[in-house]
C-alpha positions in Angstrom: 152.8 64.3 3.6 151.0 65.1 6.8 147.9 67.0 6.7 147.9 70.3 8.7 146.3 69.7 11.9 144.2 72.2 14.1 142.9 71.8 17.7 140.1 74.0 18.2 138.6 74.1 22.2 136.6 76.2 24.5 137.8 76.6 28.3 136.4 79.0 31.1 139.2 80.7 32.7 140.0 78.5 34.7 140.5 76.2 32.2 137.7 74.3 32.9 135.9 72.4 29.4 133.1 71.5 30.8 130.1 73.5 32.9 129.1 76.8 31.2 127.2 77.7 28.3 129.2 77.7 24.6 127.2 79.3 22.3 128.1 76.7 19.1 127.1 78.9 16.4 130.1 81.0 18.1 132.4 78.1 17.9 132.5 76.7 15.0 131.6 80.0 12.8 134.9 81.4 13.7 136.8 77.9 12.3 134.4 78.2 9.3 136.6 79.4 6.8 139.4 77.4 8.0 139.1 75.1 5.1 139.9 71.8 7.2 138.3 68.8 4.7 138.4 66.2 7.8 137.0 66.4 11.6 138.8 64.4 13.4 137.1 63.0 17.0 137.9 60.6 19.6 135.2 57.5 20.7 134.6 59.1 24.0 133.5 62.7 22.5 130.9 60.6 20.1 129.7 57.8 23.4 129.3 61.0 25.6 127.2 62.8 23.6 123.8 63.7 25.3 122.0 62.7 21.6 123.9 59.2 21.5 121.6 56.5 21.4 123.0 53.3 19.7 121.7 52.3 16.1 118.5 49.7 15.8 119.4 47.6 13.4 116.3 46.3 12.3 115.7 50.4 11.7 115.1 51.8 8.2 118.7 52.9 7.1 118.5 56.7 7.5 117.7 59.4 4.4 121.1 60.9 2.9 120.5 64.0 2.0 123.2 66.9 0.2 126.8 66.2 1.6 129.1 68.5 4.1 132.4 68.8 3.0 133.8 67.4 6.0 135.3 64.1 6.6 134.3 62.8 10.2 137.0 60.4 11.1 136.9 58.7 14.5 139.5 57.1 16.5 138.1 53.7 18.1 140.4 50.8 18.4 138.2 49.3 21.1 135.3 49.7 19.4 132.7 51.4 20.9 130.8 54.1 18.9 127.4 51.6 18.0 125.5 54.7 16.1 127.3 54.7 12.4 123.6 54.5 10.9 123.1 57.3 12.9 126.2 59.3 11.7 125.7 58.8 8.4 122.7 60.1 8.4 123.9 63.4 9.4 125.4 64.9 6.5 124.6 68.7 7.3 127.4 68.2 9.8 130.0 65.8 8.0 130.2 63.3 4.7 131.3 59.6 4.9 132.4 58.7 8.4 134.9 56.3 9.0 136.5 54.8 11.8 139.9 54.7 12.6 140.8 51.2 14.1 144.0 48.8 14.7 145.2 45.5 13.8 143.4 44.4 16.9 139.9 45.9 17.1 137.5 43.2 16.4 137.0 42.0 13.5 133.0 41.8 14.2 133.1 45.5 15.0 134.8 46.4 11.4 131.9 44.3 10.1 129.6 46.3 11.0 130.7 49.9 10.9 131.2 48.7 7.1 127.4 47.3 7.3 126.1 50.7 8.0 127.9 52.1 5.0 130.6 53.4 6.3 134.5 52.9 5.7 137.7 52.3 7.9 141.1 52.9 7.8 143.8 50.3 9.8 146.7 52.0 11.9 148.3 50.5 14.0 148.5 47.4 16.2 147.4 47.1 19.6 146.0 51.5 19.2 145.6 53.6 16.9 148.7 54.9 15.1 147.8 58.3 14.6 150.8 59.3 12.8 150.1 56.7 10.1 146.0 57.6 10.3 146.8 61.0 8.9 149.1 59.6 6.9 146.4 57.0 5.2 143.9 60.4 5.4 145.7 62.4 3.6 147.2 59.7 1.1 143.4 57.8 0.4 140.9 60.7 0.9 143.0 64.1 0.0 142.8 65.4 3.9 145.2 68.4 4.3 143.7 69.5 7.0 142.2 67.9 9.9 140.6 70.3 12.9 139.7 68.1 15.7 136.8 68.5 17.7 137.3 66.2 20.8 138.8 66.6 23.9 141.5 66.4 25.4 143.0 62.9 25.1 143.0 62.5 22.1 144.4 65.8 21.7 147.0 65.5 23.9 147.9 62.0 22.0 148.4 64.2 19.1 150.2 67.3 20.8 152.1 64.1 22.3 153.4 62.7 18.8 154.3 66.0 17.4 151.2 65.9 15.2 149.8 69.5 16.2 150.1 72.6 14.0 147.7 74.7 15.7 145.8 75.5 18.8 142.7 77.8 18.4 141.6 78.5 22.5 138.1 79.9 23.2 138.5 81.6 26.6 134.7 82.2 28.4 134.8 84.6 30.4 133.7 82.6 33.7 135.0 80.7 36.6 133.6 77.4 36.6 135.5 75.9 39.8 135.5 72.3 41.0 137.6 69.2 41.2 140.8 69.2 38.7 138.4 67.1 36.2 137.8 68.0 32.9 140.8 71.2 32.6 142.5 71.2 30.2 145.8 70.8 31.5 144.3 67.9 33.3 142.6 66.0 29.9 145.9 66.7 28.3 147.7 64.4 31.1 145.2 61.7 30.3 146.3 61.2 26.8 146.9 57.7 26.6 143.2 57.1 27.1 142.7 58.0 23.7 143.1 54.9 22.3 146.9 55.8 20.6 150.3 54.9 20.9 151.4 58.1 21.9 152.2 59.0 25.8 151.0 62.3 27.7 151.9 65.3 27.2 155.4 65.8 30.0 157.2 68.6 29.1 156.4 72.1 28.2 154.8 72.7 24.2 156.3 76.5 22.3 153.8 77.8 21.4 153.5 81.1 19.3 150.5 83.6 19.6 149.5 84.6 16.1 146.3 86.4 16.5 143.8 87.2 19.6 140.8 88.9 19.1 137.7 89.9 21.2 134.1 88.0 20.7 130.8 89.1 21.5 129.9 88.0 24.9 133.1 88.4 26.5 134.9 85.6 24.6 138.6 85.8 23.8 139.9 84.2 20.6 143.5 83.1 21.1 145.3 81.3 17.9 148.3 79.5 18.5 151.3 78.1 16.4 152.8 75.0 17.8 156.9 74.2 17.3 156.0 71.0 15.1 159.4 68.9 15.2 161.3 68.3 11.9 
């Protein structure tokens, strides 16, 4: 069985993701009690982080300390998150990363996300299945339910493939303007740079509005179901 899967996202009103202050306490305290067991992320979110420094290897392996219940899982058939060390190390945010890789990700790159402790899960050939990577989550580690914290490729992979129970929309209450970059209408179109099978997001998504409520600092909450197909 599938696992339930939430996408949870913060846009300015203009549906801009980037350029304006997200206050992250905000952001993930209202998904707190969602119970998801797995955080599911694409390479890019991890390689664009402003803290991501790849791992020295010659580096003293870093202290493990008490466990989040989170799985971090991360989809990268090319191979290019270089700071698992680094990852596991951070285990107030997430327990026992693992990468999510095809048949033809290199085998030196497996290698050495297992050298640094970590595991991975095959899916597919060429990409990322991501069908059959929730499938193996939810068959080898227990996931039933994945909230993923990425943007919006991988997301629109998944909304793509019928994968997506859920959408959980954080509305600022700004107007960020700029080029059409980085909306998210505009990452959804760019789906099939997230490593999977799937193709973009082309036609419209039902969507059902099952709860809306009003943050501090001017920040609506919208919840939406999605019209999984059978």
């Amino acid at each position: 069985m599938l696992p339930r899967v939430l996408i949870h996202t913060a846009v300015s009103v203009d549906g801009r993701t980037i350029g304006f202050d997200v206050d992250m306490g905000q952001f993930y305290g209202v998904v707190a009690d969602w119970g998801a067991d797995c955080m599911l992320t694409g390479a890019d979110t991890i390689v664009v982080s402003p803290e991501y420094v790849a791992d020295d290897p010659s580096a003293p392996a870093p202290e493990v300390g008490p466990s989040n219940a989170h799985l971090l899982a991360v989809v990268d058939s090319r191979g290019r998150v270089r700071n698992w060390r680094t990852l596991k190390g951070y285990t107030q945010f997430w327990r026992d990363p693992l990468a999510l890789v095809s048949r033809a990700t290199p085998a030196e790159y497996v290698e050495e996300v297992r050298r640094a402790g970590c595991d991975v899960l095959v899916a597919g050939d060429e990409r990322v299945d991501l069908r059959a990577a929730l499938e193996l989550l939810a068959a080898e580690r227990g996931v039933t339910r994945v909230r993923v914290d990425s943007g919006g490729a991988l997301s629109g992979a998944l909304l793509a493939a019928g994968l997506v129970h859920e959408i959980s929309l954080m509305v600022y209450p700004v107007l960020v303007g700029g080029a059409e970059e980085h909306t998210f209408s505009r990452l959804l179109a760019s789906a099939a740079d997230a490593g999977s099978e799937p193709s973009p997001v082309t036609a419209p998504q039902a969507l059902r509005l099952v709860d809306l409520q009003r943050l501090e600092g001017g920040v609506s909450w919208l919840r939406y179901e999605v019209a999984v197909p059978s």
